[in-house]
N, C-alpha and C positions, 0 to 999 in steps of 0.2 A: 609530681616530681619533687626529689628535698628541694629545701629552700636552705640558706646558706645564711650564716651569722658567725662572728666571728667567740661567740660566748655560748655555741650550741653543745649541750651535754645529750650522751648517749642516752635513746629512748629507753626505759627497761619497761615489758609488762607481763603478766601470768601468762608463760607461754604454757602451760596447762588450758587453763579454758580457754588463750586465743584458740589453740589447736582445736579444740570439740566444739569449740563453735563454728571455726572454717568447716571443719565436717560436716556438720550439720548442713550449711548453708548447702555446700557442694550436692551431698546427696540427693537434696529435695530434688523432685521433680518437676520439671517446670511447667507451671497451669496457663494455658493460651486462654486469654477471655475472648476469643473472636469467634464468633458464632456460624456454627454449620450453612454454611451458603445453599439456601432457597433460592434454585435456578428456577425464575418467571416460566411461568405456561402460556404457549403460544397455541393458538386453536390454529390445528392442521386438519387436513384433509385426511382419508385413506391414498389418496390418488390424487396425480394432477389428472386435472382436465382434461387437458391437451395428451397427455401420454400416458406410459405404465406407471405400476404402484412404485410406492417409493417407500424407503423405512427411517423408523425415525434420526436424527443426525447427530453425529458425535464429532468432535474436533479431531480432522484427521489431514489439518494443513498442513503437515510435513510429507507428506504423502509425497511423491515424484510426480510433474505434470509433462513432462517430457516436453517434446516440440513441435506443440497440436498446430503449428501452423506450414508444416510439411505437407500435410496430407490436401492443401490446396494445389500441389504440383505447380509450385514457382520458383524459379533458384531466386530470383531478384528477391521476393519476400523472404527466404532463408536469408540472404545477405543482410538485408536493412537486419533485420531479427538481431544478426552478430552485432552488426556495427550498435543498436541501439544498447545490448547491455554491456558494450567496450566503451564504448562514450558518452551515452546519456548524462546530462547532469540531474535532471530530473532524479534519476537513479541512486546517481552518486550523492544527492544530498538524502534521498532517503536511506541509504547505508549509512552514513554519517550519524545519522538519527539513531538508529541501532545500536551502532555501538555509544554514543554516549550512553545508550540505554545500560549496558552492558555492562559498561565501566561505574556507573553508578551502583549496579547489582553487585559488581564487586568492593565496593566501598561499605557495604551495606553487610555483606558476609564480613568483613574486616570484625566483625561485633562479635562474631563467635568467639575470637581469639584474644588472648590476655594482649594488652597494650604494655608495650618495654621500650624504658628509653634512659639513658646515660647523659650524666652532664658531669663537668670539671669548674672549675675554680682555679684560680691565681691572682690574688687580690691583695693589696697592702688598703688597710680599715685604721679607716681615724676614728676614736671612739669616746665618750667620758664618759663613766661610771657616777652614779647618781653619788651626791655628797660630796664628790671628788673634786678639785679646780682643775688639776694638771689633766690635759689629754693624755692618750696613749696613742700609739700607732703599731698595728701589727701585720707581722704577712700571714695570707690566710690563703693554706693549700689544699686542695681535695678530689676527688671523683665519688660519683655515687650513681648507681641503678637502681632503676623502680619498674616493679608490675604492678599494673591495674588491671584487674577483672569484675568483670559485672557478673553477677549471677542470674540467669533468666529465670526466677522463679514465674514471673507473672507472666513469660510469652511478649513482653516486651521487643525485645530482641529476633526472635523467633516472627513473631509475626511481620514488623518490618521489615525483616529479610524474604518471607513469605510474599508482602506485596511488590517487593523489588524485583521477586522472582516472576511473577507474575505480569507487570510492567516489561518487563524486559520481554518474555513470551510475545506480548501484547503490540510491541514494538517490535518484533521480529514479523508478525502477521501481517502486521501494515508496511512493513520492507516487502513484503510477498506480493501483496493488495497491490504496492506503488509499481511492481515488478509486472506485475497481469494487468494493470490498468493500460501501464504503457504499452507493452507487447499488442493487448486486444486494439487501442489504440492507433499504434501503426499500421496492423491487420486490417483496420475497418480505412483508413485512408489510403491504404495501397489498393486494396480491394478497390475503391472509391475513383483515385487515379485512372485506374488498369479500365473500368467502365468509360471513364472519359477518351481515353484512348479507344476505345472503341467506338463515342460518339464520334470524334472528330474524326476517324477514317470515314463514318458513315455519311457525314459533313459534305468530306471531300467529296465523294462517290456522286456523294448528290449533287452537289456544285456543276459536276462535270456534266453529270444527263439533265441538268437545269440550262447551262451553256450552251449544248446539242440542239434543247427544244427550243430553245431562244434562238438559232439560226436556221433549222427549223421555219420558224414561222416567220423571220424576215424575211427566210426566200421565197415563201409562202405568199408575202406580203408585196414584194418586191414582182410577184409574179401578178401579183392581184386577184389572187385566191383568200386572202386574209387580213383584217382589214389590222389598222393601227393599234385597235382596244386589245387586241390579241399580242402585237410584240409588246406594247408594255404591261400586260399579265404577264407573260413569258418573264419583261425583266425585273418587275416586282418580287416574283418570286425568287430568281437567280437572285438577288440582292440581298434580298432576307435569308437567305440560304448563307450568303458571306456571312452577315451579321451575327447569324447566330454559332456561325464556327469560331469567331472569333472572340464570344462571349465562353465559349464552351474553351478555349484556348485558355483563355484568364484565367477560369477556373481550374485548371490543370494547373496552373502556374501556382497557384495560390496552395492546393494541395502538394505539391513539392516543396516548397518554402516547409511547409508544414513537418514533413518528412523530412528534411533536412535540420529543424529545431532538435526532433524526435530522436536522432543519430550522435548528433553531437557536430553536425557539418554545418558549415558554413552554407547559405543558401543561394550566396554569389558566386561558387564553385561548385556548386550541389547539381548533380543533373542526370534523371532517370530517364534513360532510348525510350520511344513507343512502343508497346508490347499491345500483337494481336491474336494470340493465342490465347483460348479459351483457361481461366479456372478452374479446378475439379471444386467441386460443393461436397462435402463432408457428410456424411449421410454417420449421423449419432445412434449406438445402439440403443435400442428401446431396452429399458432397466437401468443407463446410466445413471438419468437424474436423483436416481436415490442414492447412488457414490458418489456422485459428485459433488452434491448440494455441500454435504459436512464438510466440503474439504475449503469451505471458502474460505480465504482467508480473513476477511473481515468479520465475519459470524466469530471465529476463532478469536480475535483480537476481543471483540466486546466482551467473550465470555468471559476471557482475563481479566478486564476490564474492571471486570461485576467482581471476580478475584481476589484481584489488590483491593478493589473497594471495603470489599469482610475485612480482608486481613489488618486493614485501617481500621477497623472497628476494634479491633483487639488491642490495639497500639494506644489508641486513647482509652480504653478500660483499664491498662495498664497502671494509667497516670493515678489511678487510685489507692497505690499499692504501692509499698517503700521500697527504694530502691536499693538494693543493698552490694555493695562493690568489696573485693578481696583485694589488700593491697598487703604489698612488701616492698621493702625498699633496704639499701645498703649501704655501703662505702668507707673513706677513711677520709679522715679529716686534721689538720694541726696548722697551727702557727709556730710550730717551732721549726729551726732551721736543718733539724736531722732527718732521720727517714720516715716517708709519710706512711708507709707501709709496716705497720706496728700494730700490737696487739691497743697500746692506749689509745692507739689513733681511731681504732675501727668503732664506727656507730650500726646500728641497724633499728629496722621497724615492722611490725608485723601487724595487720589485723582487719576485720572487716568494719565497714562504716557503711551507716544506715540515714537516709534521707528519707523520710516521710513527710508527705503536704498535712498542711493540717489548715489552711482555708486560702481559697484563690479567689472568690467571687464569684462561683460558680462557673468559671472558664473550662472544666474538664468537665463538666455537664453540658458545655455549647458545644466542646470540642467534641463528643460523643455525637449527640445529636446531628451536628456539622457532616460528621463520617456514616449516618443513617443516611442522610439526605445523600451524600455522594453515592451510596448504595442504591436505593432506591431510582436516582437519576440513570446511573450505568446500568439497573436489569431494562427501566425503560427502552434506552438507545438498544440494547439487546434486542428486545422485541420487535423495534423498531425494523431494524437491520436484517431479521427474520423474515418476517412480512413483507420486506422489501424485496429482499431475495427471491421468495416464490412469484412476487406479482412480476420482475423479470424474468425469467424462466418461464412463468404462464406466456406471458408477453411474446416471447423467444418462440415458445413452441407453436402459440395461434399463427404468429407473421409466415412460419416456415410451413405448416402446415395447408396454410390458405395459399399461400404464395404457390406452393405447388400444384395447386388446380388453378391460378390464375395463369402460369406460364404455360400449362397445356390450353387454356382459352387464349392468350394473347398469343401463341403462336396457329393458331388457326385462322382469328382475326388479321394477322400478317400475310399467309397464305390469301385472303379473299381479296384484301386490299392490294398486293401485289397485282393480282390478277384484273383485278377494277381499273388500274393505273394501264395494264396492255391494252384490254379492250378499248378505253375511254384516247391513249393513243392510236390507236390504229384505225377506229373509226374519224378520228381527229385529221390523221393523213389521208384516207379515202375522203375528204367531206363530207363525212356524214353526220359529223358534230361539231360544238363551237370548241374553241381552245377552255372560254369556262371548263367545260367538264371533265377539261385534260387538267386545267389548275386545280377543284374540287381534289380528284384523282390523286396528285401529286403531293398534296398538302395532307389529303389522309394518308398514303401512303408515308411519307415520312411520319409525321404523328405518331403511328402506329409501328414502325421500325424503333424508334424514340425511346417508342413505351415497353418495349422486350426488352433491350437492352438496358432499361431503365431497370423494368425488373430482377433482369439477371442479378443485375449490382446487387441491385436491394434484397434478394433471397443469400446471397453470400455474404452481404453485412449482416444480414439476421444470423448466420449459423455462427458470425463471429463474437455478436452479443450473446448467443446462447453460449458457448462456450466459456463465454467469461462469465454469463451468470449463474454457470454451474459448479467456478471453481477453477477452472483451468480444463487441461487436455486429461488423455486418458492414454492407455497403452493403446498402441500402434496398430499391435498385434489383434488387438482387441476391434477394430473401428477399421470400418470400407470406406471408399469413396468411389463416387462416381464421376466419372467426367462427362461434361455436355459440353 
C-alpha cells in the first residue's frame, strides 16, 4: 500500500518499458514444478475369494448410497437413521471440519486475483528539515489505491491452490467416511439390541417352563415320587435362568445408552419398546463388490491425500524461482489548504518487482525434500487403506458365507434338542428317568436356542460390516431381500 510523508514527490518512471515489461511478465505461461503423481501399486487379485470378479477402482465417492438400511424392513431403524443425521454431534463436528476445509480452499483461490486496497490520510506533521532550527507544522491530506498481483510464472500459486483443492476433496470424503461409519454404526447396534430383545423373550419363555418343572417336581416330591436332589436341580436351574435374563437386560440397557449418544438424545429420556419381529437380511448382488469397493470413501480421501502431497511438491520447487508481483498504485495528495483534487496534487506508480533468494541455508532444499517425505508417507497410508479395505470385504463375505450354512446346521441342531428336551420330559413324568436327564435336556436345549438367535444377530451384523466395507448401499432397485 503507499506510505505517507508529508515531503512525498510524484513517482515518474519509463512508462514505455514499464509497459513491455508488465507484458512480458503477464503473457508467460505459467510452469508448475510439481511432479506427475505416481499412484502406488497395490497387488490385487482377479477375484475375491469369497465372491465374483471385480474391476479395477476408481474414486467414485460421490456416487448416491441411498438408504441401504431400508431393506432390513424396520421402521424403528429408519427413524434412529433420521434422528442420527438431524442431531448427531459426531456429525456435526465432522461437517464443521469440512467446511473449515472449504473456506480455507477459498482463501487459497483469493491468490488468483489481484489484491486492491484504499487508504486516506488526515494528518497535521511536525517536521525539521535537515540544517534548519525552526520546525514546521503542516496539514497533510490524501487518499490512495493500490493493486498487487503476483504473477504465477513458477506454479507457485497454481499449485497451492491445487493442494487446497485437493484437501478440501479429501475433507469432504472423511465427512462421507464420518457419515457411513455412524449410519453402519447405529445399524450394527440396533441390529445388536433388536437380538437381545429376542434373547430376553427367550429368557422369559424359559423362566416360565423352568417354574412349571419346578412345581412339577415338588409335587412330585411332596408326593414322594422324587426325591429333594431333583427340586433343587429344578431350582438351580430356574435361578440361573433369572440371572441370566437379567444380565441380558443390562446389556440391552447399555446398547440403548449407546443409541441414544448416536441420535443426539439424552439417554435418561432415551427409550426403544421391545421388538419381536424378525429382520430381513439383505441378500447383496454378486458383482456389486467391484462398484462398490471405489466408491469408498476413505480410499477416496487418501488418494487426495497423495494429491495435495505432489502439489506440495511444486510449492516448494517454486521457492527457487523469483517472485515477481505487478504493482500500481494512485492517488492525490497536499498540504495545502485548497482542493485536494487537483491535477499538482495527483501521484501515481506503476511497475513490477522482483524478489529472488539468493541463499537461505539450504532450507528450500529441506523444505523440498520435507514435501518428498509427506508424499511418500500419504501413497503408504494409500496402500495401506487399500489392503485394508479388501481384507474387510473378504472378511464380510467368509462370515456371511459361512454363517449361512451354520444357520441351516444350527437350526437342525434346534430341531433335535427340542425334541431331546420332550422325550427326556415325559419320560421324566412317566418315571422312567431321573430329573438329571430332564436338566441335561433343558440346559442343551436353551444353549442351543442361545446359539440361533445368537447367530441370526451375528449374520445381519456381518451384512452390515460388509455394506460398509464396500462403500456404502446401492440402488434399491438393484438389490433383494429376504426375510427369515
Amino acid at each position: 500500500m503507499a506510505t505517507w510523508c508529508a515531503s512525498r514527490r510524484p513517482m515518474r518512471k519509463n512508462s514505455r518499458n514499464t509497459t513491455a515489461l508488465a507484458a512480458l511478465l503477464t503473457t508467460l505461461c505459467a510452469c508448475t514444478q510439481a511432479p506427475v503423481l505416481d499412484q502406488p501399486r497395490v497387488a490385487l487379485a482377479d477375484t475375491y475369494r469369497e465372491q465374483a470378479p471385480w474391476m479395477a477402482a476408481r474414486p467414485a465417492d460421490a456416487l448416491p448410497r441411498n438408504a441401504w438400511w431400508t431393506l432390513y424392513g424396520d421402521a424403528g431403524l429408519d427413524e434412529m437413521q433420521a434422528q442420527l443425521i438431524k442431531n448427531s454431534p459426531d456429525l456435526e463436528a465432522a461437517l464443521a471440519h469440512y467446511r473449515q476445509a472449504s473456506a480455507f480452499t477459498d482463501q487459497l483461490r483469493a491468490g488468483l486475483y489481484p489484491t486492491v486496497g484504499a487508504s486516506a490520510v488526515a494528518e497535521r506533521v511536525r517536521q525539521r528539515a535537515i540544517g534548519s532550527t525552526p520546525a514546521t507544522e503542516v496539514n497533510l491530506r490524501g487518499f490512495a489505491a493500490e493493486a498487487d498481483y503476483e504473477v504465477d510464472l513458477w506454479g507457485r500459486v497454481s499449485n497451492t491452490l491445487a493442494a487446497g483443492r485437493a484437501s478440501e476433496q479429501a475433507a469432504q470424503a472423511e465427512l462421507e467416511s464420518a457419515r457411513q461409519s455412524l449410519q453402519t454404526d447405529l445399524a450394527d447396534k440396533y441390529i445388536a439390541l433388536r437380538g437381545l430383545d429376542q434373547g430376553i423373550a427367550l429368557f422369559r419363555a424359559t423362566i416360565e417352563a423352568y417354574a412349571r418343572a419346578l412345581a412339577l417336581t415338588q409335587t412330585r416330591h411332596d408326593g414322594g415320587l422324587s426325591s429333594g436332589l431333583d427340586v433343587s436341580r429344578a431350582q438351580t436351574q430356574l435361578e440361573t435362568a433369572r440371572s441370566q435374563l437379567a444380565q441380558q437386560i443390562a446389556q440391552r440397557a447399555l446398547l440403548e445408552h449407546a443409541i441414544a449418544a448416536l441420535t443426539g438424545a439424552s439417554p435418561s429420556q432415551f427409550n426403544l419398546p421391545p421388538r419381536l419381529d424378525p429382520l430381513r437380511l439383505p441378500s447383496i448382488p454378486a458383482g456389486l463388490p467391484s462398484e462398490l469397493l471405489q466408491r469408498r470413501p476413505d480410499i477416496a480421501s487418501a488418494q487426495r491425500r497423495m494429491e495435495a502431497a505432489n502439489a506440495a511438491i511444486g510449492v516448494a520447487r517454486a521457492a527457487y524461482f523469483p517472485a515477481v508481483t505487478l504493482s500500481a498504485g494512485g492517488g492525490y495528495q497536499s498540504t495545502a489548504a485548497g482542493a485536494l483534487i487537483a491535477t499538482p496534487n495527483l501521484f501515481w506508480a506503476i511497475g513490477p518487482t522482483l524478489v529472488a533468494p539468493l541463499f537461505d541455508g539450504g532450507r528450500r532444499d529441506a523444505q523440498i525434500a520435507q514435501a518428498r517425505a509427506a508424499l511418500d508417507e500419504s501413497g503408504a497410508r494409500y496402500k495401506s487403506v487399500v489392503l485394508g479395505a479388501f481384507v474387510q470385504v473378504e472378511d464380510n463375505l467368509a462370515l456371511l458365507n459361512n454363517f449361512r450354512d451354520a444357520v441351516q446346521a444350527q437350526g437342525a441342531a434346534l430341531a433335535a434338542a427340542r425334541k431331546t428336551l420332550s422325550i427326556a420330559s415325559s419320560r421324566y413324568r412317566d418315571g422312567a428317568a431321573s430329573y438329571l436327564d430332564v436338566v441335561v435336556a433343558q440346559t442343551m436345549a436353551l444353549q442351543v436356542e442361545r446359539d440361533a438367535l445368537d447367530l441370526d444377530t451375528r449374520q445381519r451384523r456381518a451384512s452390515v460390516q460388509l455394506i460398509r466395507a464396500l462403500g456404502g448401499g446401492w440402488d434399491a432397485a438393484n438389490a433383494t431381500a429376504r426375510a427369515r
